[in-house]
Every structure is written in structure tokens, then in C-alpha cells.
C-alpha positions, 0 to 999 in steps of 0.5 A: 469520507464517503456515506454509503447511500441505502443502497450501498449499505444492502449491497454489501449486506446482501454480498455477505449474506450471498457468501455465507449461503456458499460456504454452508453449500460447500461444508455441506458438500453441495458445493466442490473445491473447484467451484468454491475456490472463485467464490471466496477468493472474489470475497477476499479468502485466500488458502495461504502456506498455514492458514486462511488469509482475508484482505478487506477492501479499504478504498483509497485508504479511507476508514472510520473509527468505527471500522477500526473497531470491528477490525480489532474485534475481528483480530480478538475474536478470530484471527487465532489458529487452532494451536496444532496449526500454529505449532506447525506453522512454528516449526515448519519454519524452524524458529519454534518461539519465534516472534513473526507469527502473530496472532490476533492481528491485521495487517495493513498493507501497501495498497491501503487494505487490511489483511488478516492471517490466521481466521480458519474458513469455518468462521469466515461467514461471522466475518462477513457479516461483521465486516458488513455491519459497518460497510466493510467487505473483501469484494474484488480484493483478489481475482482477475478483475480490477483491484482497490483504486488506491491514492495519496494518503495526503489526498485532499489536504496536501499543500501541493495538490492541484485536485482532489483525487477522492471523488474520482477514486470513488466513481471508479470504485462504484462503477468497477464493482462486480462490473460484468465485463471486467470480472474475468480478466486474463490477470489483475488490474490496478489503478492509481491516482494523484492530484498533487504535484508530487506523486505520492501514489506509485502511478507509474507503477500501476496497470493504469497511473491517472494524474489529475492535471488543468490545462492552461484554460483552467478545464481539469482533466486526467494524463493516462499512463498504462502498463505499469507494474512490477513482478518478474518484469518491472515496467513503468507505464507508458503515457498514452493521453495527456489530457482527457477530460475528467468526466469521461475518466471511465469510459476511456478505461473502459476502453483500456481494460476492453482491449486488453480483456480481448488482446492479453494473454491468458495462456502464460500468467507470468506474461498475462498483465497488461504491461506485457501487452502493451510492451509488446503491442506498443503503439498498435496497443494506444490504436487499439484503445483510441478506436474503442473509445471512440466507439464508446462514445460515438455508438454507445453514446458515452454510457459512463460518463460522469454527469456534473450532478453525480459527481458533486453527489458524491464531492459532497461527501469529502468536505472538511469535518468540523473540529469541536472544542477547538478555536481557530489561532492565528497561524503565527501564533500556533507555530510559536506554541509548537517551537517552544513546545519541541525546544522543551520537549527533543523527541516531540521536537523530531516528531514534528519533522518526520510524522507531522505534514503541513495540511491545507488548513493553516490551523490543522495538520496531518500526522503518521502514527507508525506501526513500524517498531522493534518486535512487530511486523512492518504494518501489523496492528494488534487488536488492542493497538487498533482499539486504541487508534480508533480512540485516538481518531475519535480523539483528533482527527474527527472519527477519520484515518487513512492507510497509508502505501508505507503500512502506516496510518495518517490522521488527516485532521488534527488541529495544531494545538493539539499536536502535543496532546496527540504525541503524548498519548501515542508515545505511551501506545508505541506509535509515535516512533519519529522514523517516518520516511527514514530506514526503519520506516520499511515496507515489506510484504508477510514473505515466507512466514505466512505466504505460500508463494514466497521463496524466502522470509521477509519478516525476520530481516527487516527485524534484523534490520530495524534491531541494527537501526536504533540510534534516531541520531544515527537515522537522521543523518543517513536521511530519508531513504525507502526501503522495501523487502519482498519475499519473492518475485511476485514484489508484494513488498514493492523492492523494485521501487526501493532506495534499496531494495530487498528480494527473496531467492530460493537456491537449492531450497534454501533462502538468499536475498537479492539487493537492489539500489535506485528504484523509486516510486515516483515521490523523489526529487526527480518524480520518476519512477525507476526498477533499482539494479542488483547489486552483485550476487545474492546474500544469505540471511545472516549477511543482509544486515551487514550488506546494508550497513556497508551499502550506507557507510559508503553512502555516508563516506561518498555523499556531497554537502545535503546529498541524499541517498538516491542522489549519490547513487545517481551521480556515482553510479553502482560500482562502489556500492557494489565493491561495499557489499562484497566485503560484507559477504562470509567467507563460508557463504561465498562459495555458495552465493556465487555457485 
């Protein structure tokens, strides 16, 4: 992991200690609303539909065993309403007892950060200063300004990577924080980055999508996609360079976000992200960002480019930990203890297929603990279970996790020998559900139980759906398949990039779902990402179970020999899927769907 230097460590002190002097001046009334309102909200603070929602950065998924305890402490100590705001949170949704407002818990999410729902302003300050003890902190987790870069979960240790993304993704993250230019865009900014074969970041769909490539003299270097995005337009980026040099990575997005922060639309922001920017400039776009490029290095001499001693700095930082009480076994032989021990053991047996991932050191893997199980939110970790996953990372995985893009966390260096030892003790806090990549191993965003934006709730469904989806035997055969629940257009739950896709509409004030077939981020076979199609009208909440057992019995029925999911959509085409879901639909919801 990256050491923050001294000054690293001051600049986030220096940030909370910045904030808590905003929030007396506004409780004070020295500060107005109006002006508050950017303060905190460039510190991660948002005002959701019930209560105060914070999102920590964690850059490229990246967190310690240390940090995971100040987030349960947070979770414990704060992250609970006062109880006539939860009341009315409960009945406002009109499911008083229902079980999809929890409390005292974070939330992972999709772009490897951590969310918490329910800490009220008037604490927010004791959370800075908390989060800021172990480097931790909210800047620039919302805002017009480039967001959290985000990689694989896998970075650095994938068999199939050609370079690691990490120090490239911790450059960008020094030199886009509290970059002055870049602080008011017309709309937020994303970028991605993968150094595998096998894009496991979603780049495609990011504002910029950077794939770490060598070209055929061994020099490495970025391809640039632009434009990506998802909401109401879903987009995949356009190609713009195939090959730039590496150290010149942020002067060329320098370039990027200059011409787009000149050219992008700030009167519409349904039409302000740098997607509709370059659909509709096109070339001109491309153009535009050579010529700034060249004037950066030309006239401006290069300012950021990445000289060869800063980047082995920070390199430094991402070598492989040293394992203690445990000795290097020949390869053949630690395979041979696992065999016997999931020939022994069923369930250890199919987690070792779904949660366990070769790791480059033939002695180590990585592992998926799953927070994906009956009764809790896709994602959410209370605070006991975060206090009992920094316990196991200190255990296995040398003081290390990641967050990964499906709500999960990855431990990236547990020893093979200790893989039994691991799921034993995961399967008594819950985490070791073998449904890594399958069904129940959903994405979805908090929808309308906490978000004041969505239409409809998410939470509720993918409870129906994971309650419906039980039997492992039943998961297996069905096969690796995404799916991804938002619960509204804004796609926090990334339902364009779905196997199936679920979205939340509002029709009359009442909540009805959209479903989607054949998206994909990027990290399938065919390692293009692709928006899904809808398929027929939208659905109410009650018949959305039924829509996907229909959508994946005549998957089953269709498929050819070793088919998946995605591929059989592919080659039959939407039709029969679409004539599936009819016969799902209730007879007294027709009328309405298709009013």
C-alpha cells in the first residue's frame, strides 16, 4: 500500500481541522446554507432523502486493517439517527419494521469507497477528525471535480496483468487533489485504469478509461478511451490515443479535462458530462485535446510529467508484504492439500472456485469475502463485521484489503496454506458465501430507502431476489452472470452494465422497474462493454422476481452445451427473453404497465 509521506499526513489533518472551523461558522450562523452547501459537500457531506450521507475516499480500493477499524468505530459511535428521524424514515417508505434501514453500518460501493447513511451534521466534524487520524478523509468524493481513480481489485497480483495500474493510480490521485483548475467542472469527472489483459475496472465506461499497454519494442504506455459514462445516455468511451507514453499519463489528461472544463455545457447538467462533449464534437473533440497537449509540453514545458525518480518513489510503496509463520511449499504440493481438503469439505470445495483467484505468487492467493447474504443490503458492512474483517486481514492477508467494483472485499495476500483456516472463520462471521460472480452476488445502489434522487427502491428487490436464489446447486448451474439494480437514471447501481439490468421508474408517483438484457462492463468474453436493451414495459415490484426466473428458465431452456448467460443472449437475440417476461406480468398490474 501506499505510505502517506508527512506531508500527506498534514494535509488531511490540516483538511478536517479546515472543516471543523466551517461547520462551527455555519451552526453559528456566521456561515449561510448557500455557502455551506459546496464546503461540505467537497468533504464528501451530502443531505439525502432522511439524513446526512458521507462517502470516504478510498483511492483504488486500497485500505488497512487500521482503517477499517476507525470505520467500524465511526459505524458504532455515529452512524445512528436520532429515533424521530428514523421513525419517519420507516414510515415514509411505508414498511415500518422493515429491515432495509440499517443502522450503525458502511456501505461499500462500486467506485471502492465507503459510504455512511445516517451520521447527523452536528457530528460530522468528530469524523473528520477520526477519519483523518489514519489518513482517511472525503475530499473530492462529490463536487464537480475529478472523483476517486478506481482500478482492479486484482491490481498487482493478477496472473493476466501486463502492468501494475497502482502507482500510476496514485500520481493521479496526488496531482488531481484540490487541483485548482479542475475544481469547478461543468459535471463530475471519473477515470479508471487496468493493467490486465482482462478489463476488470469498467474503463469503457468511465469519463477517461486508461489501459496500460507495451508496445512491440517493450516501452509501456497508456491507450486513452474518453467519454464514457452511464445515466440517462449511456456511452462507451471513444479511443482517442493508442499509445502514450506513461510519463506523460497527466499531462495528456491535463489536456483532456482543460478542453472539456472550456467546451462542456454548464446550462444543462443532464447534458454537462464529458460524454455529450465528445458525441457531439467528435473529432473536433480529439483536435482540440492533441493541440492542448502540445501546447502543454511545447510552451509549458511538460509541467507533470512524471519524472523516473518519483515514480519509483512511490512504486516503492507496492511491493509484496512479507508473510510471517509461514514457509514457501512447493507448488504441487499445496495444491494437493487443497484437493484433499475440498474432497473432504463440499462447501470449502466451492469456495475455492468462486471466492478464491490465482495470485501471481504461486504460494499466495486472493480471496472474496462476500457481504452479499440474506437480510442485508448489497455492500453494507455493520460494525462488528468490519471489526472482525480488519481481524482477518490482520490474520491473512498482512494488515491489506481492497474494495472491490461489486460491493465485496478482496484480500489480496493470503498464503494457500491457510485458505482452510481463512474460510473457516469467515463462514462463522458470514462472509464466505460461495456466490462470487453468481446472481446473488448483485450490485445495487441504496435506491429509495436512503437516496433522495431515486424513483424507486433497490434494496427490497434484490432482497426478493437473493431470498428466491438460495439453493448453490441451482446458482452453479445458471453460471456466472452480473446482475446490477439502480434506482433511478442517475445508474449508481450501474444496471446498463448489467447481464441483467434492473432500473427504477416513477409512473404516477408509484414505484416500476425497467429490466435490461446484455450489458456488460467490460470483463466478459467478448471484453467490450456494451448498455443492455430493455425488455418490454416496466414491471412492478411484486412481478420483478418472477421477470428474472422467467428471464433464467428460458436461459436454461435455450443455452447450447457450456453457454453462458451473455452468450446465449447474444447469439438468440432478445425476442424469446422478451415473450418470457410477459407471462410474468399480473393480470391486474397490465393495464397499468402499459398505460
Amino acid at each position: 500500500m501506499y505510505q502517506y509521506t508527512e506531508f500527506d499526513t498534514q494535509f488531511v489533518q490540516q483538511r478536517a481541522h479546515q472543516f471543523r472551523d466551517q461547520l462551527t461558522r455555519w451552526q453559528t450562523g456566521k456561515l449561510s446554507e448557500d455557502d455551506f452547501r459546496p464546503l461540505r459537500l467537497q468533504n464528501g457531506w451530502y443531505v439525502q432523502r432522511y439524513a446526512p450521507m458521507l462517502r470516504v475516499a478510498v483511492p483504488y480500493g486500497e485500505i488497512a486493517s487500521r482503517q477499517l477499524r476507525v470505520l467500524a468505530q465511526i459505524a458504532r459511535e455515529y452512524d445512528e439517527p436520532e429515533a424521530a428521524v428514523f421513525k419517519s424514515a420507516m414510515e415514509g417508505q411505508g414498511k415500518l419494521g422493515t429491515t432495509f434501514l440499517p443502522t450503525h453500518c458502511a456501505h461499500f460501493t462500486t467506485r471502492t469507497n465507503v459510504q455512511f447513511n445516517w451520521i447527523p451534521l452536528s457530528k460530522s466534524a468528530d469524523v473528520m477528525d477520526l477519519l483523518a487520524s489514519v489518513n482517511l478523509h472525503g475530499i473530492q468524493t462529490s463536487g464537480n471535480c475529478i472523483r476517486n481513480t478506481t482500478t482492479d481489485a486484482l491490481a498487482g497480483i493478477a496472473v493476466d496483468e501486463i502492468v501494475d495500474p497502482r502507482p500510476y493510480a496514485e500520481l493521479i490521485r496526488q496531482w488531481s487533489t484540490l487541483h485548482p483548475e479542475f475544481a469547478f467542472l461543468p459535471r463530475k469527472f471519473k477515470i479508471a485504469i487496468t493493467g490486465a489483459k482482462d478489463d476488470r475496472a469498467a474503463t469503457g465506461w468511465h469519463d477517461v478509461g486508461l489501459h496500460l499497454v507495451k508496445n512491440d519494442a517493450g516501452e509501456i504506455g497508456f491507450k486513452v478511451f474518453v467519454g464514457g459514462g452511464m445515466g440517462r445516455t449511456p456511452v462507451i468511451g471513444t479511443v482517442i490515443r493508442e499509445f502514450l507514453p506513461w510519463n506523460q499519463i497527466m499531462n495528456y489528461i491535463e489536456a483532456i479535462v482543460r478542453v472539456y472544463n472550456e467546451h462542456g455545457r454548464r446550462d444543462n447538467k443532464y447534458k454537462a458530462r464529458i460524454k455529450i462533449l465528445v458525441k457531439s464534437e467528435g473529432q473536433q473533440y480529439i483536435d482540440d485535446v492533441e493541440a492542448e497537449y502540445r501546447q502543454i509540453l511545447e510552451i509549458d514545458g511538460g509541467p507533470h510529467t512524471i519524472p523516473q525518480a518519483e515514480f519509483d518513489r512511490v512504486a516503492a510503496c507496492f511491493v509484496a508484504p512479507q508473510l510471517a509463520d509461514v514457509a514457501d511449499v512447493a507448488p504441487e504440493a499445496l495444491q494437493a492439500q487443497l484437493d484433499a481438503q475440498a474432497a473432504e469439505h463440499v462447501m470449502f470445495g466451492r469456495w475455492l472456485k468462486r471466492n478464491v483467484h490465482a495470485h501471481q505468487n504461486p504460494q499466495l492467493r486472493a480471496v472474496t469475502l462476500s457481504f452479499k447474504r440474506p437480510g442485508q443490503s448489497p455492500g453494507d458492512a455493520t460494525s462488528d463485521q468490519l471489526i472482525a474483517l480488519a481481524n482477518l486481514v490482520d490474520k491473512y492477508s498482512a494488515g491489506e484489503a481492497r474494495v472491490t467494483h461489486d460491493q465485496n472485499v478482496l484480500l489480496p495476500w493470503v498464503h494457500a496454506s491457510r485458505l482452510f483456516a481463512l474460510w473457516e472463520e469467515a463462514k462463522a462471521l458470514g462472509l464466505a458465501s460461495a456466490n462470487v460472480q453468481l446472481l446473488t452476488d448483485m450490485i445495487a445502489c441504496p435506491g429509495g430507502d436512503f437516496c433522495a434522487l431515486a424513483n424507486a427502491r433497490s434494496l427490497p428487490i434484490a432482497e426478493a431476489i437473493t431470498q428466491r436464489y438460495q439453493d448453490l446447486d441451482e446458482l452453479d448451474d445458471i453460471g456466472e452472470i452480473d446482475l446490477h439494480i439502480s434506482g433511478c437514471i442517475n445508474s449508481c447501481g450501474h444496471h446498463h452494465s448489467g447481464h441483467i439490468g434492473i432500473l427504477g421508474v416513477d409512473k404516477d408517483g408509484k414505484e416500476w422497474y425497467q429490466v435490461t438484457l446484455g450489458g456488460s462492463d467490460g470483463s466478459d468474453l467478448s471484453g467490450a462493454a456494451v448498455a443492455g436493451k430493455v425488455i418490454g414495459p416496466s414491471f412492478s415490484a411484486a412481478e420483478v422476481p418472477d421477470v428474472i426466473e422467467a428471464v433464467l428458465g428460458t436461459y436454461r431452456d435455450l443455452r447450447e452445451s457450456g453457454e453462458t448467460f451473455q452468450n446465449t443472449v447474444r447469439r438468440t437475440g432478445l425476442d424469446p427473453f422478451k415473450e418470457a417476461a410477459k407471462t410474468a406480468r399480473h393480470p391486474a398490474t397490465e393495464a397499468l404497465a402499459t398505460a
